[in-house]
C-alpha positions in Angstrom: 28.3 -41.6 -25.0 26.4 -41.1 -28.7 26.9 -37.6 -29.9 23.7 -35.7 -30.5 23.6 -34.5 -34.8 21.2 -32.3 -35.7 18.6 -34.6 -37.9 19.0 -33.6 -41.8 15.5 -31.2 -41.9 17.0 -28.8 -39.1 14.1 -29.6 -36.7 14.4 -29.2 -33.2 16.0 -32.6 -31.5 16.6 -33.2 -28.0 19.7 -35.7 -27.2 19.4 -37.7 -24.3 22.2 -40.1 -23.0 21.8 -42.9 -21.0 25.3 -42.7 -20.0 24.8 -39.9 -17.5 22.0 -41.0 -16.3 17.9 -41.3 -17.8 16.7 -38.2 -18.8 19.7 -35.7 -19.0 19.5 -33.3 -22.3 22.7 -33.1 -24.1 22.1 -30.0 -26.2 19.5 -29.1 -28.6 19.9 -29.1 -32.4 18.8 -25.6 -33.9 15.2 -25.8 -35.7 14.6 -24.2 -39.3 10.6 -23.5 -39.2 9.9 -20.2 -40.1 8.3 -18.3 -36.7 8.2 -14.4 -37.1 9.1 -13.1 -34.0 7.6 -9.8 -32.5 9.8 -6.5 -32.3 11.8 -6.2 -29.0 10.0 -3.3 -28.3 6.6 -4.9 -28.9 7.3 -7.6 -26.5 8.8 -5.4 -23.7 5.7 -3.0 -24.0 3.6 -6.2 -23.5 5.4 -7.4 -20.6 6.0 -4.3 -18.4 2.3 -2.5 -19.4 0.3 -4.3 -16.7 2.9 -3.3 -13.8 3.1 0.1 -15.3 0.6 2.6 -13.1 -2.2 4.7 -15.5 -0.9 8.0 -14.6 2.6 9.7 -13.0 -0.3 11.0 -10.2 -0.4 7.5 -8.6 3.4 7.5 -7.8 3.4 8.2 -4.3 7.3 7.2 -2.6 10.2 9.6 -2.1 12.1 12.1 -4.0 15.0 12.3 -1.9 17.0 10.8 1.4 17.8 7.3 1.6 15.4 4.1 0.3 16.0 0.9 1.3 14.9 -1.4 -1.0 12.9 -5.1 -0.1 14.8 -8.4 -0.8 12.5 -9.0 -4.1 13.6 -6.4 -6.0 16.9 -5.6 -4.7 17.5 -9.8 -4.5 21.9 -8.9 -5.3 24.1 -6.2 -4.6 22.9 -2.7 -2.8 20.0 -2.6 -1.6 20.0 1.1 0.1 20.3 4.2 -2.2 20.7 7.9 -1.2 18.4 9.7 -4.0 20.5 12.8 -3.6 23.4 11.4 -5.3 22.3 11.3 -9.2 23.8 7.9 -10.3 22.1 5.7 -7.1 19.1 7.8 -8.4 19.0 6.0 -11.8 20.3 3.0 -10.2 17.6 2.7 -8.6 15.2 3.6 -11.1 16.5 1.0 -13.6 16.4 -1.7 -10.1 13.2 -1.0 -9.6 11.6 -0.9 -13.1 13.4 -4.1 -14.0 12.4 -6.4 -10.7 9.6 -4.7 -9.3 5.9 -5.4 -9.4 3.4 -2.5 -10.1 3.0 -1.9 -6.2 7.0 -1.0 -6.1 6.9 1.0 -9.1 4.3 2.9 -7.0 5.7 3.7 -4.2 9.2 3.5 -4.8 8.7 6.1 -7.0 11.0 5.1 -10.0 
């Protein structure tokens, strides 16, 4: 198998063997260009701000009992949370505002 160096400039370079078969990447030498990367907050703001509804008066699901949620956004692990207890509460708040589209955060109320 050849090893895969990083080339001398510090460019990206993808490593492909022939010995595991055509096609099949190695590892990836680490690239020197100088890309500015937005802040973390910047790019979170931008990814959650179309799911996000214009106003708290368009969340319309339940304050307390029980909420079952669907498979895509509670895909692993509970899926049913009693919103009387406090930690299922945020646990499901943090579920749903991390997997759900703008119609869950809507009516699952997060």
């Amino acid at each position: 198998m050849t090893p895969c160096v990083p080339e001398r400039s510090g460019r990206y370079r993808v490593c492909v063997t022939k010995e595991r078969g055509a096609g099949i990447i190695d590892r990836m030498a680490p690239q020197s260009s100088p890309v500015s990367l937005p802040p973390a907050a910047e790019v979170l703001r931008e990814r959650y701000a179309g799911r996000l509804p214009a106003s708290l008066d368009e969340l319309s699901g339940p304050t307390q009992g029980r909420v079952e949620l669907p498979l895509h956004v509670a895909w692993s692990g509970l899926r049913t949370y009693d919103l009387d207890r406090l930690r299922q509460r945020m646990s499901l708040y943090r579920t749903v505002l991390a997997e759900g589209q703008r119609d869950d955060l809507i009516t699952l109320r997060p």
